[in-house]
C-alpha positions as CSV (number, residue, x, y, z in Angstrom):
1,X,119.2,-99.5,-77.9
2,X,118.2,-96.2,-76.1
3,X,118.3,-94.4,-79.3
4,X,116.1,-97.0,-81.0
5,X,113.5,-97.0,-78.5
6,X,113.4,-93.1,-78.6
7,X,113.1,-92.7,-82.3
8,X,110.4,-95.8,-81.9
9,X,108.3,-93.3,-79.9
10,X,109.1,-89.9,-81.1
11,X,105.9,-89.8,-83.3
12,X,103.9,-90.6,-80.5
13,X,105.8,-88.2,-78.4
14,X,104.9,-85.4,-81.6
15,X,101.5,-86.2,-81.3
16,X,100.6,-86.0,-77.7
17,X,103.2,-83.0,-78.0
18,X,100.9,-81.7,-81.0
19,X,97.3,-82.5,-79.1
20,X,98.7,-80.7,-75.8
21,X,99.3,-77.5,-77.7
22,X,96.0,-77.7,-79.8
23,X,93.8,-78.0,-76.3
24,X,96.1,-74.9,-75.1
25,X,95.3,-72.8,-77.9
26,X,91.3,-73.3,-77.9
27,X,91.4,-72.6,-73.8
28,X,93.3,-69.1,-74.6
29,X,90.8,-69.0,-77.5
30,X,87.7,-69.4,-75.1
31,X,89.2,-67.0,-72.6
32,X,89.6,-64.3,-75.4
33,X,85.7,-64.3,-75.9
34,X,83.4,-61.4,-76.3
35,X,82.6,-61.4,-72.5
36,X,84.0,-58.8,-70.3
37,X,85.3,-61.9,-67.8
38,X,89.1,-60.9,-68.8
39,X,88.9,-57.2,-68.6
40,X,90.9,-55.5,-65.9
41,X,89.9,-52.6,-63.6
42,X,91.3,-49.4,-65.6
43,X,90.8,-45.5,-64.6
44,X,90.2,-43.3,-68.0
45,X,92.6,-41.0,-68.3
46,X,90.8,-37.6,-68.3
47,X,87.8,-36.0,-67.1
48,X,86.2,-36.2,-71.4
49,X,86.3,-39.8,-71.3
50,X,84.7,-39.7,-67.7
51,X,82.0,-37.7,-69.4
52,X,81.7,-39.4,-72.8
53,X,81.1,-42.7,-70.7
54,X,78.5,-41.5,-68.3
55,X,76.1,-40.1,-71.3
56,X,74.3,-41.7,-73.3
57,X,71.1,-43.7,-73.7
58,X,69.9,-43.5,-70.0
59,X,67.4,-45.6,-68.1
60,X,67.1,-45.5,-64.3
61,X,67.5,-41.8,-62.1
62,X,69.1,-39.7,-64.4
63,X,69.9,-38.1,-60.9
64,X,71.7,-40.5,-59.5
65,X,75.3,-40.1,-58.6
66,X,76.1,-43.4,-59.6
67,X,76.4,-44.0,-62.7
68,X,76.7,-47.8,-64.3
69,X,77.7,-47.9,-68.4
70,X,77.3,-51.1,-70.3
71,X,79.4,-51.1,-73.9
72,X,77.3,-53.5,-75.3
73,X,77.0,-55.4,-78.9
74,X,73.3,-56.7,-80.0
75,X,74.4,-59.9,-81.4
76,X,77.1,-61.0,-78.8
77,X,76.0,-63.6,-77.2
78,X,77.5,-62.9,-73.8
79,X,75.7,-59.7,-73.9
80,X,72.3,-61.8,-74.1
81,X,72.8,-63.6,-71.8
82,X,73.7,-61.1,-69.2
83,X,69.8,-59.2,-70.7
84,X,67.6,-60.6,-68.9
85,X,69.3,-59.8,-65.7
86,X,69.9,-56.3,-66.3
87,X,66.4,-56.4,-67.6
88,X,64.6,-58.2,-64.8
89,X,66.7,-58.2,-61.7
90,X,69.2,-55.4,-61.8
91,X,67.2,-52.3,-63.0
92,X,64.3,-53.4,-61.0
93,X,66.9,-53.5,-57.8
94,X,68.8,-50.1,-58.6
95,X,66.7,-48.2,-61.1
96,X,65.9,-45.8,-58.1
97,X,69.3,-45.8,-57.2
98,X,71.6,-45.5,-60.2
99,X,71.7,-44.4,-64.1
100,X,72.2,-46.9,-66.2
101,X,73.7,-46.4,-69.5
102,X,74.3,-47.9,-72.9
103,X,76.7,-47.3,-75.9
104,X,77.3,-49.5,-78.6
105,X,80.3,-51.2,-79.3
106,X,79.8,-53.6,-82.4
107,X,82.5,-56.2,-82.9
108,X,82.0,-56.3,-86.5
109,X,85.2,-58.6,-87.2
110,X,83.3,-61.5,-85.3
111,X,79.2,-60.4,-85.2
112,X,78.6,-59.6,-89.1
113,X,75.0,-57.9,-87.5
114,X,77.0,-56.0,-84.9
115,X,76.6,-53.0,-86.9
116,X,73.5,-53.0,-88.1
117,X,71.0,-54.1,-85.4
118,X,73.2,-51.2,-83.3
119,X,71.6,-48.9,-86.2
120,X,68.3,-50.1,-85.2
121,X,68.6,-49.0,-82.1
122,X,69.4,-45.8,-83.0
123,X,67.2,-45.3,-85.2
124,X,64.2,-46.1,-83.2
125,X,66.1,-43.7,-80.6
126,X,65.5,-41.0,-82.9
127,X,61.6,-41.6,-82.6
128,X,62.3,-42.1,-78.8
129,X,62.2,-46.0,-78.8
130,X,65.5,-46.9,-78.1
131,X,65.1,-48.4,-75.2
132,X,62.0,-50.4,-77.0
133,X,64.1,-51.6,-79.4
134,X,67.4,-52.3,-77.1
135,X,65.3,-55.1,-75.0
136,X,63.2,-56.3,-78.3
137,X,67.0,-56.6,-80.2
138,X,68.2,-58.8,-77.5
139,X,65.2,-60.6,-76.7
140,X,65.3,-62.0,-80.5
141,X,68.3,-62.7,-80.7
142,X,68.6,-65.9,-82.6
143,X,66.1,-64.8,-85.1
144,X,68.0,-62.1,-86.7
145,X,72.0,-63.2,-86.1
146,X,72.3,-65.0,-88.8
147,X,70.3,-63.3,-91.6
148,X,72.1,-62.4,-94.5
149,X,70.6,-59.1,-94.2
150,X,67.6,-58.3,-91.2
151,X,66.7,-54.8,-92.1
152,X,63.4,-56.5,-92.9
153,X,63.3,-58.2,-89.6
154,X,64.1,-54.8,-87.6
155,X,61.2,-52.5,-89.8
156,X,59.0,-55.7,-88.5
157,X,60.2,-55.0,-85.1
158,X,60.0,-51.1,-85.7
159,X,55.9,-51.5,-85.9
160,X,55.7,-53.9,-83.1
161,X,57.3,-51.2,-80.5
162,X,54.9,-48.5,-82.2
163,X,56.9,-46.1,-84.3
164,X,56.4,-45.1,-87.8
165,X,58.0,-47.6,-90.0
166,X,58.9,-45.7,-93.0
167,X,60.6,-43.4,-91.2
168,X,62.8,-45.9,-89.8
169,X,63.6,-47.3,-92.8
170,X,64.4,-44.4,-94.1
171,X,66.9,-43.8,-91.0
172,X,68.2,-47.0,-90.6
173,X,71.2,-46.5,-93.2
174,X,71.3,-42.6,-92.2
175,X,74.7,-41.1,-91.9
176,X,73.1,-39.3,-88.6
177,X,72.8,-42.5,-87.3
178,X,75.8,-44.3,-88.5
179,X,77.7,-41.3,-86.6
180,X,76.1,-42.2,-83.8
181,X,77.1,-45.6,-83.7
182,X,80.7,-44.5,-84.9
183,X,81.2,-42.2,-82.2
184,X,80.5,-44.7,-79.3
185,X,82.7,-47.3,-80.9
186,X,85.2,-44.9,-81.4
187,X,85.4,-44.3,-77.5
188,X,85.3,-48.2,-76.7
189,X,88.4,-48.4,-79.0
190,X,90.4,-45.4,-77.0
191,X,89.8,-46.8,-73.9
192,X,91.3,-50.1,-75.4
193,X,88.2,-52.2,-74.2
194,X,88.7,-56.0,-75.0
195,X,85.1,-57.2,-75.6
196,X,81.6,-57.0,-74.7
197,X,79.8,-56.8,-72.4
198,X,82.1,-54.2,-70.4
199,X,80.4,-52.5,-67.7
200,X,81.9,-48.9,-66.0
201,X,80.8,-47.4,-63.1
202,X,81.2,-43.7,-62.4
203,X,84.0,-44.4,-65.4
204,X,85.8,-46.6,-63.8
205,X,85.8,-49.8,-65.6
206,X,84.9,-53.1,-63.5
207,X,86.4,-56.3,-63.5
208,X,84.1,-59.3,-64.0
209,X,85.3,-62.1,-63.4
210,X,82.4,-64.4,-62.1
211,X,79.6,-62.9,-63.3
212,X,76.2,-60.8,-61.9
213,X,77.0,-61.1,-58.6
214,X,80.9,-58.5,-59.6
215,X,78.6,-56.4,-60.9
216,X,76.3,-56.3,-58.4
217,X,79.0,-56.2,-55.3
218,X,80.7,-53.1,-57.4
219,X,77.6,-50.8,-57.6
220,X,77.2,-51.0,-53.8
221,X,80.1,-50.7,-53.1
222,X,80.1,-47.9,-55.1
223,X,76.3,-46.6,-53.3
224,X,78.0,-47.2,-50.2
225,X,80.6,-44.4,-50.9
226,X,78.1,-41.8,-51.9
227,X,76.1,-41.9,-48.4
């Protein structure tokens, strides 16, 4: 009778079985997102990395000795969220205080604009716009993610922020500017980083775990040391 009764409820016992390993796999799923909230504190192993993640695109006092790096992709959505508070309450708090730095790290295997809205930036760079173009990229987000191509929608942008359109055009697909992008990708990948955003400070990488407020707790902590 006991071996009746189990074979009776085997498939049921398959099925919850099968349900409790589906709802496992989309909660590792989640947790593997583009955010930065599994990263772990790591040290780069020598003093080039140090370097290569303290330069870059720099907004803030270039003579500060702390220095905060965001690896950043334009259509990750983690990244636009976290924005407008870099934007509006972080940069505002520290700007005197700190450098702040980006570099590009396009997850083109999930964001199939990755690369090329982190070309517009560049290439607005080269006309000394980037940063112009860095808040007006995430800012419109969801009006260019999901174009099947936005070239069109970043030369719109390009005359918006004021510089010469043809020109950008013209260096939007540029090999100079594909390097550029190449080269900061490159590092993200050697230092093994997991997703974006990922923030570094000093070139130490930071854990974030519940959001602004690790961020914010690790830069003055990191102030505090320099006094």
């Amino acid at each position: 009778m006991k071996k009746k009764g189990i074979k009776k409820y085997l498939p049921t016992i398959l099925i919850v079985a099968a349900i409790v390993l589906v709802i496992g796999f989309v909660v590792y799923a989640m947790t593997r997102s583009d955010s930065a909230s599994t990263n772990t504190a790591t040290q780069p192993a020598t003093s080039e990395d140090i370097a290569a993640i303290t330069q870059g695109h720099t907004i803030g006092n270039a003579n500060a000795k702390v220095v905060v790096t965001e690896f950043g992709d334009y259509q990750c959505p983690v990244c636009g969220t976290w924005h407008p508070y870099l934007l509006n309450t972080f940069l505002p708090q520290y700007q005197d205080k700190v450098a702040f730095v980006f570099k590009n790290f396009p997850l083109t295997q999930v964001h199939k604009n990755a690369q090329i809205s982190a070309q517009a930036a560049e290439a607005a760079g080269l006309q000394g716009k980037f940063w112009e173009m860095h808040n007006k990229l995430y800012e419109t987000q969801s009006e260019w993610s999901e174009q099947s191509d936005p070239s069109g929608k970043f030369a719109d942008y390009a005359g918006q922020i004021g510089i010469n359109v043809n020109q950008f055009k013209s260096d939007l697909n540029s090999q100079k500017v594909k390097d550029i992008v190449q080269k900061d990708a490159e590092l993200a990948l050697k230092l093994n980083l997991q997703g974006t955003p990922t923030f570094f400070i000093n070139g130490t990488q930071v854990t974030i775990k519940t959001g602004f407020d690790d961020l914010k707790n690790a830069v003055d902590q990191a102030l505090a040391q320099t006094k």
